[in-house]
N, CA, C and O atoms as a MOPAC input file, in Angstrom:
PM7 MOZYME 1SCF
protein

 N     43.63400 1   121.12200 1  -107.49600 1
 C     44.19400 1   121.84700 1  -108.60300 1
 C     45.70600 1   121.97400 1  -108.43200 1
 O     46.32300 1   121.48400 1  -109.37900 1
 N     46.38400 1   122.45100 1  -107.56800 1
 C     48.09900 1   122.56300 1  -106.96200 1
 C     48.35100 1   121.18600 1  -107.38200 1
 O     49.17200 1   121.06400 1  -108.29000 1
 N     47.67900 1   119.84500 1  -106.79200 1
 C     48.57300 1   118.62900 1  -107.15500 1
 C     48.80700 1   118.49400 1  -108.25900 1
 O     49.89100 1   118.04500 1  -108.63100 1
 N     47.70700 1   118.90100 1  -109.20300 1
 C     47.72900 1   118.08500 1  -110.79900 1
 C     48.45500 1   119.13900 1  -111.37000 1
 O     49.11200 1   118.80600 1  -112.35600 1
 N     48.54200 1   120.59200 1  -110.95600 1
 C     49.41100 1   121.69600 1  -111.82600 1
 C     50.78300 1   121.23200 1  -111.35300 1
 O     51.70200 1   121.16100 1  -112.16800 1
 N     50.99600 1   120.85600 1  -109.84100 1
 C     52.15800 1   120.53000 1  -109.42400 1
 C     52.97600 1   118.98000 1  -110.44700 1
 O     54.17300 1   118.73400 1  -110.59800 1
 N     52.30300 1   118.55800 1  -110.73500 1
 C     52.46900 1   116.57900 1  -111.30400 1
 C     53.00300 1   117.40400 1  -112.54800 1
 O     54.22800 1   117.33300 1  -112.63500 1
 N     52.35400 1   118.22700 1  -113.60800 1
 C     53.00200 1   119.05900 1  -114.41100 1
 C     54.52700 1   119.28600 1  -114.26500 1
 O     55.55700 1   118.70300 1  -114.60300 1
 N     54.19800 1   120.35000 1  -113.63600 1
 C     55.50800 1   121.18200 1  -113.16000 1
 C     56.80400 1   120.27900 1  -113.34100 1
 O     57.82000 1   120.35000 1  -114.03300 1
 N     56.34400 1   119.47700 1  -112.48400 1
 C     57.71600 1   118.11300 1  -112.08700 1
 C     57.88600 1   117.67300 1  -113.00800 1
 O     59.09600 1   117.66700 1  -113.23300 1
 N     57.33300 1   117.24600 1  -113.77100 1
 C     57.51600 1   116.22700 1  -114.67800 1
 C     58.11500 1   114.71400 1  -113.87100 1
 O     59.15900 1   114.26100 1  -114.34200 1
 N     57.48200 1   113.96300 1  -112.70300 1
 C     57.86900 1   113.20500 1  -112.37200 1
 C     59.22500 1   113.26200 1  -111.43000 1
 O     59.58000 1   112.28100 1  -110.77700 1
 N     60.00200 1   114.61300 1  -111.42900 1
 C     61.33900 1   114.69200 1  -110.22800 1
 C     60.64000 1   114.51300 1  -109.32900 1
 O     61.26200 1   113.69400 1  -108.65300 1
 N     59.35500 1   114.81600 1  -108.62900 1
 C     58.61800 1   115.02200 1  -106.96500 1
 C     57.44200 1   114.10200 1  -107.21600 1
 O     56.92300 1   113.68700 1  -108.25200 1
 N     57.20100 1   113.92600 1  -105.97000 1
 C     55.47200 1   113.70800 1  -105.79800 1
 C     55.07200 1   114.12800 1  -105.10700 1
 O     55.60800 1   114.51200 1  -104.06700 1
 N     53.66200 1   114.24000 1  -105.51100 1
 C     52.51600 1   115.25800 1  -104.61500 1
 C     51.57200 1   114.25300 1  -104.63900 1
 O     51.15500 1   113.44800 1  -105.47100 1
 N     51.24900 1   114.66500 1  -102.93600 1
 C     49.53500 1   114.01700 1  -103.11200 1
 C     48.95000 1   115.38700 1  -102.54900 1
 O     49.57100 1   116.42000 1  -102.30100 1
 N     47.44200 1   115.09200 1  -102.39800 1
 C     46.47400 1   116.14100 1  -102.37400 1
 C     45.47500 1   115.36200 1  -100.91700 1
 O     44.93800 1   114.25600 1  -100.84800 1
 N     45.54600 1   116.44900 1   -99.94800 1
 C     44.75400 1   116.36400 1   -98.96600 1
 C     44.44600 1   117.25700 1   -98.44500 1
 O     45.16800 1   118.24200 1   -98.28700 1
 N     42.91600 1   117.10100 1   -97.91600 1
 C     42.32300 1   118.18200 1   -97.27100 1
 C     41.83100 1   118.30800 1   -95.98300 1
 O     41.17200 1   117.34100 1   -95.60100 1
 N     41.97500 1   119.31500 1   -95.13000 1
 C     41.70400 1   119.44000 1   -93.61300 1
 C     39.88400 1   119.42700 1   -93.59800 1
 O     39.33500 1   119.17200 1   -92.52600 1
 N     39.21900 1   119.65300 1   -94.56500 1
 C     37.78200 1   119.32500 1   -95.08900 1
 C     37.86600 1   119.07600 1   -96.49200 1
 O     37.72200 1   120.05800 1   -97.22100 1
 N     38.04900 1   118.06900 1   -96.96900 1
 C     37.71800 1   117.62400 1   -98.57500 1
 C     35.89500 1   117.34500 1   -98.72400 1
 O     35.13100 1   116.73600 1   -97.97500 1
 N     35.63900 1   118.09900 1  -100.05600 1
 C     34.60700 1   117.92300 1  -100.43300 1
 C     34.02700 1   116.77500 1  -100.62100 1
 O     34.41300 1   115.96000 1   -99.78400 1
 N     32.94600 1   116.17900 1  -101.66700 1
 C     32.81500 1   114.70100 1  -101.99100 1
 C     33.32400 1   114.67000 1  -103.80900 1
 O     33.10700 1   113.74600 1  -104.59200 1
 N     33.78800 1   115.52300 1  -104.00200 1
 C     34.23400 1   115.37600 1  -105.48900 1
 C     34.78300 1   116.56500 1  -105.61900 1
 O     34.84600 1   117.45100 1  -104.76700 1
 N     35.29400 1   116.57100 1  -107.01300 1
 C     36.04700 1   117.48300 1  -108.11000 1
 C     35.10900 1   118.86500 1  -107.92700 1
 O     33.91000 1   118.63900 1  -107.75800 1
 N     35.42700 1   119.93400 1  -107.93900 1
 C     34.40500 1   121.19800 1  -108.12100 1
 C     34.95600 1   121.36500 1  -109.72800 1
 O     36.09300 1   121.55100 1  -110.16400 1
 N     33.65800 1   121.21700 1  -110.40400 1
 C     32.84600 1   121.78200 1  -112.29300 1
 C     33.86600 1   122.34500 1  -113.11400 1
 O     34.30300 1   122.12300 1  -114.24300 1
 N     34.17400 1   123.37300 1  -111.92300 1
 C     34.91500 1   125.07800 1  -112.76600 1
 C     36.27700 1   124.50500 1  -112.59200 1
 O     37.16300 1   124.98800 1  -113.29700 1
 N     36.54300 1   123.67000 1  -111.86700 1
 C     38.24600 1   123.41800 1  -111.57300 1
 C     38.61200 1   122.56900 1  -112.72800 1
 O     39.63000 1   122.55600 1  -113.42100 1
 N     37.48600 1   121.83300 1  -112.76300 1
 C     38.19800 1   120.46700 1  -113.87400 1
 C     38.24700 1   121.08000 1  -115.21600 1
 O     38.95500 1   120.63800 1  -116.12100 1
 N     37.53400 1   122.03400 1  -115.31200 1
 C     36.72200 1   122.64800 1  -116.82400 1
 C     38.29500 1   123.46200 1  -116.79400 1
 O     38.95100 1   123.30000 1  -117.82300 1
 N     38.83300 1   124.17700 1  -115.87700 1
 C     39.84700 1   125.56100 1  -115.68700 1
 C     41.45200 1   124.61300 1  -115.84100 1
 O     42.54700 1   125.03400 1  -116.21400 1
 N     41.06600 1   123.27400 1  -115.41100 1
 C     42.34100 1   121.81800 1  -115.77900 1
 C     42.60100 1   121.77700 1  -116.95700 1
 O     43.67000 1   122.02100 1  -117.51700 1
 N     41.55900 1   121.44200 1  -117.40500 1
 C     41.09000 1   120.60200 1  -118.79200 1
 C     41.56000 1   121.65100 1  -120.15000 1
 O     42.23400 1   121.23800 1  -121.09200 1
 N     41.06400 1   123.03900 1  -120.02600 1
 C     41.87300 1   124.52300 1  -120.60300 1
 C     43.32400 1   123.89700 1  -121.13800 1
 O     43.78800 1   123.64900 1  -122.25100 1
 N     43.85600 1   123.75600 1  -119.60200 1
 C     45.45300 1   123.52600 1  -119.71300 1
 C     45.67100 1   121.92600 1  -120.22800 1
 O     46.77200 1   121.50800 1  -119.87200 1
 N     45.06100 1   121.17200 1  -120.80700 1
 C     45.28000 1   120.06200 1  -121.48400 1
 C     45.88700 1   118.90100 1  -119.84700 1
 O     46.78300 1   118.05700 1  -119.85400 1
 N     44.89300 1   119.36800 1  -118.53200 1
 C     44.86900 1   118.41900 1  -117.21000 1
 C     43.66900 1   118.07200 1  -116.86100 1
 O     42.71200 1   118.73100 1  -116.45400 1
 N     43.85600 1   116.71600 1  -117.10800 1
 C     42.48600 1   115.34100 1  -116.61100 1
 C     42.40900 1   115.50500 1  -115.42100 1
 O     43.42100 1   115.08600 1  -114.85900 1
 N     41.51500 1   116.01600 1  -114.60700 1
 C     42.00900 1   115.93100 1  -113.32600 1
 C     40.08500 1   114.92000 1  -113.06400 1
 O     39.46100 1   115.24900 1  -112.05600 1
 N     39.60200 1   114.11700 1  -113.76800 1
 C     38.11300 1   113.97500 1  -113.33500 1
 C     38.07700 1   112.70600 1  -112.75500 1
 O     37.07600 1   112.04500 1  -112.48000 1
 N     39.74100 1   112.30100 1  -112.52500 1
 C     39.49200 1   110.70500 1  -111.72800 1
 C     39.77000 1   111.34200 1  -109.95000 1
 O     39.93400 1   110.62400 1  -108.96500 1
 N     39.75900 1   112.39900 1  -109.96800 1
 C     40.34900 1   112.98400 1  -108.41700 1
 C     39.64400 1   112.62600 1  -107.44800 1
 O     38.44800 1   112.91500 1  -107.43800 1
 N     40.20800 1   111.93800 1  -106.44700 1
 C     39.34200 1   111.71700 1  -105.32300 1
 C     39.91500 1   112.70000 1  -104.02500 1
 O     41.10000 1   112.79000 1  -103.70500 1
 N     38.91300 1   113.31900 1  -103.45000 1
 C     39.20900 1   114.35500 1  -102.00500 1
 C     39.56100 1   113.41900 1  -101.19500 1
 O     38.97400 1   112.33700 1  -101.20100 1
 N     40.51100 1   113.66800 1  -100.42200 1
 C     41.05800 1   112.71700 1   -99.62300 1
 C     41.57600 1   113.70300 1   -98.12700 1
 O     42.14500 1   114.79200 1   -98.19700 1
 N     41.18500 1   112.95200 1   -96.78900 1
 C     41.01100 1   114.18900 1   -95.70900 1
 C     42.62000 1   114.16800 1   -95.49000 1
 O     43.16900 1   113.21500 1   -96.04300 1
 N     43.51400 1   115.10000 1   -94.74100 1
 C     44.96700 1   114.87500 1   -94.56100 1
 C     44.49600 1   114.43400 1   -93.12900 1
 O     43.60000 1   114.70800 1   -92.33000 1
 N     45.90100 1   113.36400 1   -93.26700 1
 C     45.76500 1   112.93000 1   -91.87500 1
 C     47.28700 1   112.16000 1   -91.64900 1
 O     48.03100 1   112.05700 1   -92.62500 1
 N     47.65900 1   111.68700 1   -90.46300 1
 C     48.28700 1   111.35900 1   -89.63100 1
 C     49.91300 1   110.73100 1   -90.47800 1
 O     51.10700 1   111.01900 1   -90.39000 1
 N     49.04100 1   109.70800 1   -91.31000 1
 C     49.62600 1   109.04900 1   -92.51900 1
 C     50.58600 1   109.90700 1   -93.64600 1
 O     51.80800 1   109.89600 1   -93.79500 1
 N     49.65000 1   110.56300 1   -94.28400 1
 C     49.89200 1   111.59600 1   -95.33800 1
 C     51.02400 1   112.67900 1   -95.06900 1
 O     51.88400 1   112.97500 1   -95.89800 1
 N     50.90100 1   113.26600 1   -93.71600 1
 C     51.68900 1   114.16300 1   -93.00900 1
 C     53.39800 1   113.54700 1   -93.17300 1
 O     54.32700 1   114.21400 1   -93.62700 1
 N     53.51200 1   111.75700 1   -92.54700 1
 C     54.29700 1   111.07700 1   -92.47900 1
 C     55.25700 1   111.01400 1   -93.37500 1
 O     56.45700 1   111.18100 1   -93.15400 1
 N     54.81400 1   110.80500 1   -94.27000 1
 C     54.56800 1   110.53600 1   -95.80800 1
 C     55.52600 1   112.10100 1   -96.57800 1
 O     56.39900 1   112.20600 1   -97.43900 1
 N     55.01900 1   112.76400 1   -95.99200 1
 C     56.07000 1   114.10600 1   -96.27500 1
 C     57.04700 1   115.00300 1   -96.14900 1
 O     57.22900 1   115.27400 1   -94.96200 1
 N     57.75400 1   115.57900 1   -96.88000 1
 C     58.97900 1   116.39200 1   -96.46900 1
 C     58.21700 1   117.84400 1   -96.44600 1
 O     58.33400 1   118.78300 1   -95.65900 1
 N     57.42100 1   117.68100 1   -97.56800 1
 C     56.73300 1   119.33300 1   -97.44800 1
 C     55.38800 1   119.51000 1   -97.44900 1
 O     54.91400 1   118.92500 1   -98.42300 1
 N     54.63800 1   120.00300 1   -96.85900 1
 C     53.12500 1   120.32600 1   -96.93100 1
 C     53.03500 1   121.78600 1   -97.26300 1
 O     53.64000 1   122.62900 1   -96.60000 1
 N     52.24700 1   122.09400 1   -98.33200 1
 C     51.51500 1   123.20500 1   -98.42000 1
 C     50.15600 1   123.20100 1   -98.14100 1
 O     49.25200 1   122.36600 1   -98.18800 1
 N     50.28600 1   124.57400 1   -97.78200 1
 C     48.65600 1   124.50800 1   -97.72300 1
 C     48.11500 1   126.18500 1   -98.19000 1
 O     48.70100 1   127.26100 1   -98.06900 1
 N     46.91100 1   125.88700 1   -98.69300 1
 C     46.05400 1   126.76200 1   -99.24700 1
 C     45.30100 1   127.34100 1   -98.41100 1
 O     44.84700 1   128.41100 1   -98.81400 1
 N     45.02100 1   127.04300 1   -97.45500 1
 C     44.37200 1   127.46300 1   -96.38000 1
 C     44.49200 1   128.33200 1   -95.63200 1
 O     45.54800 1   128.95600 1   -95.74000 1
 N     43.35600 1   128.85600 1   -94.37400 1
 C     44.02500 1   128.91900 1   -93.41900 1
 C     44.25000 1   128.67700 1   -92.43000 1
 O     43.84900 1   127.63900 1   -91.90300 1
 N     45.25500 1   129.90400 1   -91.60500 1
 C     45.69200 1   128.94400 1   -90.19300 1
 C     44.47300 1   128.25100 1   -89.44500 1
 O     44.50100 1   127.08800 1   -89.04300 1
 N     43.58500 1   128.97000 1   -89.33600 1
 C     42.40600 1   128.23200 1   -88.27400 1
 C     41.75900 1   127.14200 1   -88.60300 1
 O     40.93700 1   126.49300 1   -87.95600 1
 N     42.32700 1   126.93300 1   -89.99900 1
 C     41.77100 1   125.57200 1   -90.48900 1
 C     42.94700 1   124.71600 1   -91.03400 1
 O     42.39800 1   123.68500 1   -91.42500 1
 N     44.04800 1   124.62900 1   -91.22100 1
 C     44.75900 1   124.24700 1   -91.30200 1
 C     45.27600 1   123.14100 1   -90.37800 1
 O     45.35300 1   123.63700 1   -89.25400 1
 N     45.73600 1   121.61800 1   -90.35400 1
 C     46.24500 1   121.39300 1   -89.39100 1
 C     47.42900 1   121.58000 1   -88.79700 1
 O     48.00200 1   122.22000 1   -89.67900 1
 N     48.31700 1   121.45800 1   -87.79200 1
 C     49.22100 1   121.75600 1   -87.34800 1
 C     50.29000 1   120.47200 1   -88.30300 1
 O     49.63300 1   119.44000 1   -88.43700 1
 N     51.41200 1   120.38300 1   -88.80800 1
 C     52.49700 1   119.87900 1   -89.38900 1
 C     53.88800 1   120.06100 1   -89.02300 1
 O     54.75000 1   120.67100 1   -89.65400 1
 N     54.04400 1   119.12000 1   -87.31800 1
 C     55.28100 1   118.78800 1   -86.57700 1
 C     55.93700 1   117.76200 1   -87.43500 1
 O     55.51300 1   116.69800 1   -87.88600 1
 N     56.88700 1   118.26400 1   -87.52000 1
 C     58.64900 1   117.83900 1   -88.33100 1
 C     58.25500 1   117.75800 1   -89.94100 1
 O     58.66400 1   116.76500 1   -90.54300 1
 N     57.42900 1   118.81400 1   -90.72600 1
 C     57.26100 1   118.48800 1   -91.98200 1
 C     57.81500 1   120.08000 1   -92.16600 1
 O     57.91400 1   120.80700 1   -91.17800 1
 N     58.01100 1   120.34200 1   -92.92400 1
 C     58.21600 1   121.97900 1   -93.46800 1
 C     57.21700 1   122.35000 1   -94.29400 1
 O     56.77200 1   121.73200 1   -95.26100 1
 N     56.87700 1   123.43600 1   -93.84000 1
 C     55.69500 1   123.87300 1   -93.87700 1
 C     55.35500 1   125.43000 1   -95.11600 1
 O     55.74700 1   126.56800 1   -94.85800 1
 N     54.52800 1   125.03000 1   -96.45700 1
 C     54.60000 1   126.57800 1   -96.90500 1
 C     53.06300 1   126.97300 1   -97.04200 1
 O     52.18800 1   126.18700 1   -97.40400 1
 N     52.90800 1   128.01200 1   -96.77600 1
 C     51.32900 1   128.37300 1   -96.88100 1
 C     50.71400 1   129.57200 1   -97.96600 1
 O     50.50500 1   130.67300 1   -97.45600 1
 N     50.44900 1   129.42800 1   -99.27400 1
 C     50.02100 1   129.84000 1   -99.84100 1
 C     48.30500 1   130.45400 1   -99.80500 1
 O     47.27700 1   129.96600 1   -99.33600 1
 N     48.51500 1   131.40600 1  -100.34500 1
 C     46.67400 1   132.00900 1   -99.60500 1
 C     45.85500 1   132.09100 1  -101.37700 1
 O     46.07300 1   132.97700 1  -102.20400 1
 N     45.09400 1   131.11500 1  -101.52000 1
 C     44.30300 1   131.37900 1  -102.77700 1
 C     42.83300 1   131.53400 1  -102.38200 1
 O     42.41400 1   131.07400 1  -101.32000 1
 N     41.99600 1   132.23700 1  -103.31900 1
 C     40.68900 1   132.21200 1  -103.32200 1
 C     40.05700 1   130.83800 1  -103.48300 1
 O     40.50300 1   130.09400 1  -104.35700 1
 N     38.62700 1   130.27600 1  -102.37900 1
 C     38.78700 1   129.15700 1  -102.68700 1
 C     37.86300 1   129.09900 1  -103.95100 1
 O     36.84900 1   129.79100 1  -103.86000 1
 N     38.02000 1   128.45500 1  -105.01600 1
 C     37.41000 1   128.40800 1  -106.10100 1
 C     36.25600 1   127.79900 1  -106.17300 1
 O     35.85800 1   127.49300 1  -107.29700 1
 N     35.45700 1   127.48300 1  -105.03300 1
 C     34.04600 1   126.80500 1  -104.81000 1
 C     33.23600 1   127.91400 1  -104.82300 1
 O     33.28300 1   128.92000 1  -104.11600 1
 N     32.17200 1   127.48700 1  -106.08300 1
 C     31.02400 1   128.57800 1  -106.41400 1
 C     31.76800 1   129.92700 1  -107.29300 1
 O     31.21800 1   130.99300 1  -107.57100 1
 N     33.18500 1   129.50300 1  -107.62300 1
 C     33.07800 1   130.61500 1  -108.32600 1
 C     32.58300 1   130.14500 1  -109.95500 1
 O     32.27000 1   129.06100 1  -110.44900 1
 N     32.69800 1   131.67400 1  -110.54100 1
 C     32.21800 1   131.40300 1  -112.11500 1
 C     34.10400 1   130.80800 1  -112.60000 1
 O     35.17800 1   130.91100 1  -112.00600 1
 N     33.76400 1   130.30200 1  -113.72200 1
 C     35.52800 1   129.58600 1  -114.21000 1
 C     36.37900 1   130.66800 1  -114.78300 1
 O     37.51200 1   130.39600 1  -115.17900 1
 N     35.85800 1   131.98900 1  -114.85700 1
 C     36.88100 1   133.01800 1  -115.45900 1
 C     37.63500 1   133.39000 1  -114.05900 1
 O     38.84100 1   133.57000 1  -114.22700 1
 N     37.27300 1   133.51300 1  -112.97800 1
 C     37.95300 1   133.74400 1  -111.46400 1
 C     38.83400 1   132.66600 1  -111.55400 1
 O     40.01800 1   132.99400 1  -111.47200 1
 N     38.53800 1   131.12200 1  -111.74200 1
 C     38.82800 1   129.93700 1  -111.32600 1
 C     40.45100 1   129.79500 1  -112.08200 1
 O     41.47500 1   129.27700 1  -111.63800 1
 N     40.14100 1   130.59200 1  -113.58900 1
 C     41.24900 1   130.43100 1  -114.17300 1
 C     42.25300 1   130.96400 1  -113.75000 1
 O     43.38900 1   130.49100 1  -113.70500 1
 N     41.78300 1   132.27900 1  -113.31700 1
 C     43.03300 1   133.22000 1  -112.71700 1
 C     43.59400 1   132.81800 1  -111.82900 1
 O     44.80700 1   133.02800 1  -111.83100 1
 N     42.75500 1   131.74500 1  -110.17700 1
 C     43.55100 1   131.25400 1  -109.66300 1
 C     44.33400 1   130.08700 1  -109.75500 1
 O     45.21800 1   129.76700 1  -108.96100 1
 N     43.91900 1   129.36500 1  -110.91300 1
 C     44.79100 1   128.31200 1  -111.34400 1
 C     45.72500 1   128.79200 1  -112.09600 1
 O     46.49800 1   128.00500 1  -112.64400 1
 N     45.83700 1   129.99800 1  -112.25700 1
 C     47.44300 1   130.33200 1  -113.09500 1
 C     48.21800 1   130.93000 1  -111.97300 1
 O     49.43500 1   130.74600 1  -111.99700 1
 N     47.57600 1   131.78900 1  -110.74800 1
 C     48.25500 1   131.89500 1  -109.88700 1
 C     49.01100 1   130.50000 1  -109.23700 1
 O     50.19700 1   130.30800 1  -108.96700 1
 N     47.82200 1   129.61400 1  -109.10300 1
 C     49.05500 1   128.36300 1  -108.48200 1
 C     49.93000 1   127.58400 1  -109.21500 1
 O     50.71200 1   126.79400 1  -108.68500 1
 N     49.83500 1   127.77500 1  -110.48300 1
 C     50.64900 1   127.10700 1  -111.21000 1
 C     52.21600 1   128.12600 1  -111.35100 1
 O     53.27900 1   127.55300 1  -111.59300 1
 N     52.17400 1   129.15300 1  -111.22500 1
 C     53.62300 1   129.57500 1  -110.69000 1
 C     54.28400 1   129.38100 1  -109.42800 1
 O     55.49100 1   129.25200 1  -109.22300 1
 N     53.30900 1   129.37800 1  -108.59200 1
 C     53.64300 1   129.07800 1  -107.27100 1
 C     54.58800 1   127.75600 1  -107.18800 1
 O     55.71100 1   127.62700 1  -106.70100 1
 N     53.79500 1   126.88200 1  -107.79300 1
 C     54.01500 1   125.25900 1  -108.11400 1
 C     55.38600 1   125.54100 1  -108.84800 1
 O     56.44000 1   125.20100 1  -108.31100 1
 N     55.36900 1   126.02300 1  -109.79900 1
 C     56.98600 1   126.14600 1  -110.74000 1
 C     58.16800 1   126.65800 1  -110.05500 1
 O     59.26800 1   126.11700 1  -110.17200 1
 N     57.90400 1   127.95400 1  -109.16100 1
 C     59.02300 1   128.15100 1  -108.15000 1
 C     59.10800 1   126.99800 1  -107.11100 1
 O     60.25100 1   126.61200 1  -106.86500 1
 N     58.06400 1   126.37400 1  -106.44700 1
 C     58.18000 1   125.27500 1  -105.45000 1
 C     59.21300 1   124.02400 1  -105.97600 1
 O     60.04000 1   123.51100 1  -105.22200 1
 N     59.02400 1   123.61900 1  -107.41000 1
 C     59.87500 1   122.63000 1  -108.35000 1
 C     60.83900 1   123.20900 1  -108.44300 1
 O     61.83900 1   122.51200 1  -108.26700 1
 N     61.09400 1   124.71600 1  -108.75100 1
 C     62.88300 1   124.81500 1  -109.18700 1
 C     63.79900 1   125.18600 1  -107.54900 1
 O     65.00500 1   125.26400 1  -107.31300 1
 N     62.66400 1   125.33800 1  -106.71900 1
 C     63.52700 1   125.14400 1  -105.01200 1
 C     63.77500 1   123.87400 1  -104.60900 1
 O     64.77100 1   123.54500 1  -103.96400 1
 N     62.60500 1   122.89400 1  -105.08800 1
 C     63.26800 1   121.58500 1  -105.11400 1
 C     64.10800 1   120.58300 1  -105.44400 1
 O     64.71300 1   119.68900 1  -104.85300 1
 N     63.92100 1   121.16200 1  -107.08200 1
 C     65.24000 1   120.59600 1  -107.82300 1
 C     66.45100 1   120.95800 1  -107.21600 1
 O     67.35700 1   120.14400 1  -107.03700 1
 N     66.51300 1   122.17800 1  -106.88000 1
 C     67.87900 1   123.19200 1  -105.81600 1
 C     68.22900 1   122.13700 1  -105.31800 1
 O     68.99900 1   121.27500 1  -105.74100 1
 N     67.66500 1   122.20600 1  -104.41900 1
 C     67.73100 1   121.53300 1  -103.37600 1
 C     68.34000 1   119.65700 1  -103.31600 1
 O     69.08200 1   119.15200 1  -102.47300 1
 N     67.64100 1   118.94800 1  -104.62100 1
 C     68.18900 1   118.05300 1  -104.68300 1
 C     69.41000 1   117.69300 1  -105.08000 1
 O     70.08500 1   116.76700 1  -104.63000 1
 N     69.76500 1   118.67500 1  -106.19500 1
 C     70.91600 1   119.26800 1  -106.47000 1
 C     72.47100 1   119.56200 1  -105.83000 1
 O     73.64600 1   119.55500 1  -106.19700 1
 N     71.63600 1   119.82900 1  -104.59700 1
 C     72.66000 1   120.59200 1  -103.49000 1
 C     72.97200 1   119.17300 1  -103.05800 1
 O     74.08500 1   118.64700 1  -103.03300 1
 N     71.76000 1   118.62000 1  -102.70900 1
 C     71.96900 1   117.26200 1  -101.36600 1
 C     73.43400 1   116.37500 1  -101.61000 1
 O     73.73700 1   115.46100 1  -100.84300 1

């Protein structure tokens, strides 16, 4: 949900990919249904585990998680956001936390733009 609200946000200035320290085997129901609300396809999504590559690959990792499950992310900068995880919930919860991350995501884009700005 963060990547595809994040792909929004940007409008193409950033990229995001989406990985998980346990990815499911698909999309969870209420997420795509709580996407789809906001006029986001998200039903081609594939869970993809983070790893070694992906980490590489980045300047910033967030994570939703937590620490005890989280992996460790040497020389990436690191932000950790704490959401409910939206598995098994009903989609009226699901929505609320997809509007929570979608601000999250909008301040993360206008620190980035900053930032590119500055460079």
């Amino acid at each position: 949900m963060a990547e595809r609200l994040f792909r929004e946000a940007a409008h193409g200035r950033h990229q995001v990919r989406s990985a998980g320290s346990e990815p499911g085997s698909g999309a969870n129901p209420q997420v795509l249904e709580a996407l789809r609300e906001v006029r986001i396809d998200a039903s081609d999504h594939v869970p993809r585990k983070l790893d070694q590559q992906a980490l590489e690959w980045a300047d910033v990792a967030v994570s939703t998680c937590s620490e005890e499950v989280c992996p460790a992310t040497p020389g990436v900068r690191r932000i950790s956001w704490v959401f409910e995880d939206p598995k098994n919930l009903p989609v009226e919860r699901v929505r609320a936390i997809r509007d929570e991350i979608k601000e999250c995501d909008k301040q993360l884009v206008r620190e980035l733009d900053a930032e590119a700005t500055a460079a």
